[in-house]
C-alpha positions, 0 to 999 in steps of 0.5 A: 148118510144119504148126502155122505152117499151122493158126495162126490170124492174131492179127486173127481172135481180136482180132475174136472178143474185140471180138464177145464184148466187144460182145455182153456189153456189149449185154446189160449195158447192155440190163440196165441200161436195164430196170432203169431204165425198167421203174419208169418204165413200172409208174408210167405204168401206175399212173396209169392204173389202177383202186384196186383193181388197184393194192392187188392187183397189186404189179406190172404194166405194162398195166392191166386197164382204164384209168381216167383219173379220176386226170388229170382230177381233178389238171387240176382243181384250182388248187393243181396248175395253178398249180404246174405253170405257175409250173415251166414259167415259172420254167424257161424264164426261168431258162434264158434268164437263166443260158445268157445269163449263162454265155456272156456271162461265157464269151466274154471269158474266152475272150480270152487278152489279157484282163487279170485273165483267169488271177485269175477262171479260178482264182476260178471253179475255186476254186468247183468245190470249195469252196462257200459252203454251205446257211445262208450262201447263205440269208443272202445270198438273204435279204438281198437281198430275195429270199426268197418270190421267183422270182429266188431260183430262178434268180439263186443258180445262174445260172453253172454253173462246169463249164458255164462253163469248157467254153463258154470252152473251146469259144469258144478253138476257133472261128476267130479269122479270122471275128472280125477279119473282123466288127471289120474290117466294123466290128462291135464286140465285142457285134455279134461275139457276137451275130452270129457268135459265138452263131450258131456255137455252136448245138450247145452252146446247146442242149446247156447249154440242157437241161441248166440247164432239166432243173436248174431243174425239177427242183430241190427244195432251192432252193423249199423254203429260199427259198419259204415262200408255198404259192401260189408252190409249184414241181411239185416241192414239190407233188409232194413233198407229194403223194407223202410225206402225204395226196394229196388233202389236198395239193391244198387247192382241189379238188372233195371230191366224188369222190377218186381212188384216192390210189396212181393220183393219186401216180403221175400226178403223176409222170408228169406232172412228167416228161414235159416235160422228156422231151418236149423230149429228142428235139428237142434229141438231134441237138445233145446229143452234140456239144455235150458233146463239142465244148467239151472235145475240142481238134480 
């Protein structure tokens, strides 16, 4: 009896277990998250260091003293103004286009009666594992006329299949009732997309929304096949270049006058390539969670 009196319930060791587990899981994910941003921050101090500190300090994240000539002389040159306006251009057309793309195919699809509906999920799942690859992508893009074109950028990955199929599994979710009520007022199919639709799939807009716009400004592979003009160079290219040679050769128009340190030029580039899309992150979190989940978790 006096062991049955000293034994403690099962629910306050289950409950020193979950404190444990939650304190080891604190700090491995705080680990993990410094390993992940301390370059970030070492990079953003860079940019704003002198040549001398940067070939003497291997690693800092507060500089000595902050110079800005680095930004001052990227700002001016065309060759990285022009990059940078085409990214921002081409990534927020080529949003629109593919999101546009990727629920217009989703909806339908979406439809259980659709004839041939079961003969396209499995094309598209069929893509998810085998695709056409680098050289007959090219030549597909290149018969097509659009080689040294913006469209090469957007078009060949307009419709991301695993993106398809969760916004055709969201569409399966939504009432049926608010549909064949629009009809009954007299809307058609695409007065029922656009104005019932869409407007109750914010969540998921949004989330898919960043996640082609992170792919479009980020890519480097499809600029360096289909884009040979230097004068249509994408951030990314640039960046490239200016990382792997020479800094101040890369901006070929520039003012030769004055070169910044060329360590302090790399890192704000890359500062600068990422902020953007950085910037647009907590606008967007309150959709993000929900929109992932949302289309792949039957309620």
């Amino acid at each position: 009896m006096n062991s049955m009196k000293h034994k403690k319930p099962a629910t306050e060791y289950s409950t020193v277990g979950s404190r444990v587990f939650d304190v080891v899981n604190v700090a491995v994910l705080v680990g993990l998250a410094l390993v992940t941003v301390l370059p970030l921050l070492y990079v953003l101090a860079g940019s704003f260091a002198g040549e001398a500190e940067i070939s003497s300090r291997p690693f800092f994240l507060w500089p000595e003293k902050f110079v800005t000539e680095s930004y001052r002389y990227i700002f001016a040159t065309d060759t990285f103004v022009r990059a940078l306006l085409t990214t921002v251009v081409v990534t927020a057309v080529g949003t629109v286009v593919q999101v546009l793309l990727t629920f217009t195919m989703a909806y339908p699809l979406a439809k259980r009666y659709l004839p041939g509906r079961a003969l396209v999920l499995n094309l598209i799942i069929f893509t998810l594992v085998f695709t056409g690859g680098m050289i007959p992508t090219y030549l597909v893009v290149r018969d097509l006329g659009l080689l040294d074109s913006y469209w090469a950028l957007i078009l060949p990955l307009a419709i991301n299949p695993f993106y398809l199929i969760i916004v055709k599994s969201f569409f399966q979710e939504l009432p049926q009732a608010l549909e064949e009520a629009a009809r009954i007022d007299g809307c058609n199919e695409m007065g029922v997309f656009f104005k019932i639709v869409l407007p109750l799939s914010k969540p998921i807009i949004a989330t898919f929304s960043l996640f082609y716009a992170v792919g479009i400004w980020n890519d480097y592979m499809s600029p360096l096949l289909y884009i040979s003009d230097p004068d249509k160079w994408t951030l990314q290219i640039l960046v490239r270049q200016l990382v792997s040679t020479d800094a101040a050769n890369a901006l070929s128009q520039m003012d030769r006058t004055w070169v910044p340190p060329e360590q302090g030029l790399k890192f704000a580039v890359v500062v600068i390539a990422t902020l953007p899309i950085l910037f647009f992150y907590p606008f967007l979190q309150k959709h993000f969670t929900k929109g992932v989940l949302i289309g792949s978790v039957k309620e």
